[in-house]
N, C-alpha and C positions, 0 to 999 in steps of 0.2 A: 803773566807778563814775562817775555823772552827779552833782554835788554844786555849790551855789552856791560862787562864788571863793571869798570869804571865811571858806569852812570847810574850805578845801583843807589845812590842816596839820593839821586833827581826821581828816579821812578820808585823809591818806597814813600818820597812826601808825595807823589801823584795819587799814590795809591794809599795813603794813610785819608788824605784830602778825602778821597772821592769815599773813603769808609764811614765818613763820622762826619761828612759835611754836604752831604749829596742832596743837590735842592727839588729836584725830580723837574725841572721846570713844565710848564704845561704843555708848550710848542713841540716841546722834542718828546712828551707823551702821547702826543697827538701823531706825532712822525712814528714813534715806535707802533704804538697801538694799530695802525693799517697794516705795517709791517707784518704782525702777530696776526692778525684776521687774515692778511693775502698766505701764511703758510698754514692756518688751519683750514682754508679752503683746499690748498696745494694736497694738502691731507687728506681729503675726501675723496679727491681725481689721482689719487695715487694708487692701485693696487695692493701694494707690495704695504704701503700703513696703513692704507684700512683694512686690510686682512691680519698685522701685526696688533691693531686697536681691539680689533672683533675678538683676537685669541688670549687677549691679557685679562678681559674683559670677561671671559667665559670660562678661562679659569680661578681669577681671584674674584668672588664675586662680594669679599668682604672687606679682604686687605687692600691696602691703597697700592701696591703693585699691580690692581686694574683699571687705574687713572691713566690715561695719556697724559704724558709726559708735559703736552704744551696746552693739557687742560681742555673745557670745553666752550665752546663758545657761545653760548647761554651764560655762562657763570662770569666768562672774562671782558661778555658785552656792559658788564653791571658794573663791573670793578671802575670806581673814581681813584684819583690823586689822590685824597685824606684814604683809603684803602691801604695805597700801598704808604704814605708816611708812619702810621698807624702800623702796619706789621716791620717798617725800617726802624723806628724808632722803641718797638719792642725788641726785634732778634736781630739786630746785627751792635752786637753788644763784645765787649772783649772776651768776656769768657763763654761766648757763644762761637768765638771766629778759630781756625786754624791756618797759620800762616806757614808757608813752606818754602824753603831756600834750597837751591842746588847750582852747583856752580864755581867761579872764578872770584872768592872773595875771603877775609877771614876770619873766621866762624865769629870769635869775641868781639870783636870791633862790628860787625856786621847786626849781630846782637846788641850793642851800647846803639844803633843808628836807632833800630826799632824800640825800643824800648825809649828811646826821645821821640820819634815820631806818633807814638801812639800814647804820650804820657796823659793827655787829655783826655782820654778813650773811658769814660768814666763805665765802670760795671753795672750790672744791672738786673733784678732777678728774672728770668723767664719762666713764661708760666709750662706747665706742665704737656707734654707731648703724648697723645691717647693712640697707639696704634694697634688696630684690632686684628685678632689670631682668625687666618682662615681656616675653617671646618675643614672637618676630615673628608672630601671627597666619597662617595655613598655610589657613584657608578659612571659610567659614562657619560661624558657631554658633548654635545654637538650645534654647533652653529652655522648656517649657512647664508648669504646673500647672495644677489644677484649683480653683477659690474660689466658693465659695458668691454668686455674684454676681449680677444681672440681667443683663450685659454685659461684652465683653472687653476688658481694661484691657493697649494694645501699648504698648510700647517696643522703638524700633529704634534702635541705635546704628550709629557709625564710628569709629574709631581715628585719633585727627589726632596735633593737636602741642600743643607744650608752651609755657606761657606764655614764651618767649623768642625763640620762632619769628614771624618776621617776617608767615605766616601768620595768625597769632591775631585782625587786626583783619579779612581778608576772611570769615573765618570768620563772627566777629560778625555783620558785615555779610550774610553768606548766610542764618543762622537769621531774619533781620528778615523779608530779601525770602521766603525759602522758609513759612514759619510762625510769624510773631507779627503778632494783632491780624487785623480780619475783612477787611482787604485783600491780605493774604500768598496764597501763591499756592494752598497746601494748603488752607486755608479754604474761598475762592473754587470751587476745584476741585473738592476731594474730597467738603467736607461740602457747600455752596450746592449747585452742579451737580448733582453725579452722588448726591449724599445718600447716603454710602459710611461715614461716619464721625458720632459724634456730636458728639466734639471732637475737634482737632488740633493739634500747637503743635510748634516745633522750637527748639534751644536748641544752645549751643556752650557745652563743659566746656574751660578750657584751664590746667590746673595744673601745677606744674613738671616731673612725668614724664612728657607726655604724655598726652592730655587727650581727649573723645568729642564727636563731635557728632550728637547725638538728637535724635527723631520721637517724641512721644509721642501717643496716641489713643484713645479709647473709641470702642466702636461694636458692631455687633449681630454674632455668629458667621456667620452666612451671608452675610456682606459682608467677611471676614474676609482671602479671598485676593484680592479685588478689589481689598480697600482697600490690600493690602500691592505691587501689582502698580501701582497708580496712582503711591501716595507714590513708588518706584523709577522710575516714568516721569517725572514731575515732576524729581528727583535729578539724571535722564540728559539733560533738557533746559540744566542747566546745562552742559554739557560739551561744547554742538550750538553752541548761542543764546546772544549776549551778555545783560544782562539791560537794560531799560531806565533811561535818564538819569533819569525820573520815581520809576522804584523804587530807585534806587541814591540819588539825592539824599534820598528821605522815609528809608531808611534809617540813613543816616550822619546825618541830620536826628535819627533818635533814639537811635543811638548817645550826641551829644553831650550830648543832652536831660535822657538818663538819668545822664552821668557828674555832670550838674550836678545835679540834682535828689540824687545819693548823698552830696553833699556839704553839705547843707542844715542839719543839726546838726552839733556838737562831737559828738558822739559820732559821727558818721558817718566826719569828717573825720581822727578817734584812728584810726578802724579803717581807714583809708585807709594809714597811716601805718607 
């Protein structure tokens, strides 16, 4: 909730209300529920997420990081109103909640509003959360479909670490120099040069169980083992060849760039938090 200061005790009882009093009515379950089915279709005629479904999906084949995100629609055809009352009335409990303030207000008084608006907010035990460890990876995987498309839409992953691993900032630092922006080395290489790909771009996931670092790229079928034989020789170059002081500086140069820039609004800074 983005709200001027001064209206900050109308929009904590809105949002105290809507915590501990929320009646799901049926009308506006019925509005939302099409909503959710016309974007899980959107989902299917999308490229770009059913190719991001298919690779979550074929690398976590145990941990729930291979769930889409907005579910599936078998499971969310089934879901009634006592469903969701029934998981509201288990986990949205105070010491289940995190409430987060940033902004034009002052901290103790801001504090005495919440702690009266949520005085009723009675606690609650919740039951226990089982989330299962994915195996060790044993060799390559590969997945492929078919999509009504001009062009072939890859993603190539790796199995790294988890955002506690001292790892996570060269990581960072590798997706820059290897694939972001038209001086990275995939760019330069695959698409400039050898004109192998149409786009390229690499990227580093680092979440708490363990985390990917991916190759994403379009490009034309007959270029397809080429392209995937380049990106892999580029990969193994890190492992030969230091990388240079120019590229390791302009990277860490926007590492910093960007954490400053995510911090540019109160609400950036809430969700930092």
């Amino acid at each position: 909730v983005v709200i001027p200061g001064d209206h900050f005790v109308t929009a904590l009882d809105v949002l105290a209300d809507a915590l501990m009093n929320s009646a799901f009515d049926p009308e506006e379950l019925k509005k939302e529920r099409e909503v959710i089915l016309r974007e899980i279709d959107m989902g299917e005629d999308d490229p770009d997420r059913f190719l991001s479904r298919l690779f979550w999906s074929t690398v976590y084949r145990e941990h729930p990081y291979g769930y889409p995100v907005i579910g599936y629609r078998t499971l969310f055809e089934r879901l009634t109103r006592e469903d969701l009352l029934d998981y509201y009335h288990r986990m949205y409990r105070p010491n289940n909640i995190i409430l987060v303030g940033v902004g034009d207000f002052d901290s103790e008084t801001a504090l005495a509003h919440i702690k009266e608006a949520f005085a009723d907010f009675e606690r609650g035990s919740l039951p226990p959360v089982y989330i299962p460890a994915e195996p060790e990876q044993l060799g390559p995987r590969r997945a492929e479909r078919e999509f009504e498309v001009k062009q072939i839409y890859l993603l190539m992953g790796f199995r790294t670490v988890s955002i506690e691993s001292k790892d996570m900032y060269p990581l960072d630092v590798l997706a820059i120099i290897l694939g972001q922006g038209r001086s990275s080395r995939l760019f330069r290489k695959i698409r400039e040069e050898k004109g192998l790909v149409n786009a390229v771009s690499s990227w580093s996931y680092t979440p708490r169980y363990g985390g990917i670092f991916g190759i994403n790229a379009t490009l034309e079928e007959v270029n397809k083992d080429c392209a995937i034989e380049e990106i892999l020789k580029e990969l193994d170059r890190f492992k030969v060849e230091l990388v240079s002081e120019e590229e390791l500086k302009k990277a860490k140069r926007k590492v910093v760039s960007e954490h400053i820039f995510s911090r540019e609004t109160m609400e950036d800074r809430a969700g930092d938090l």
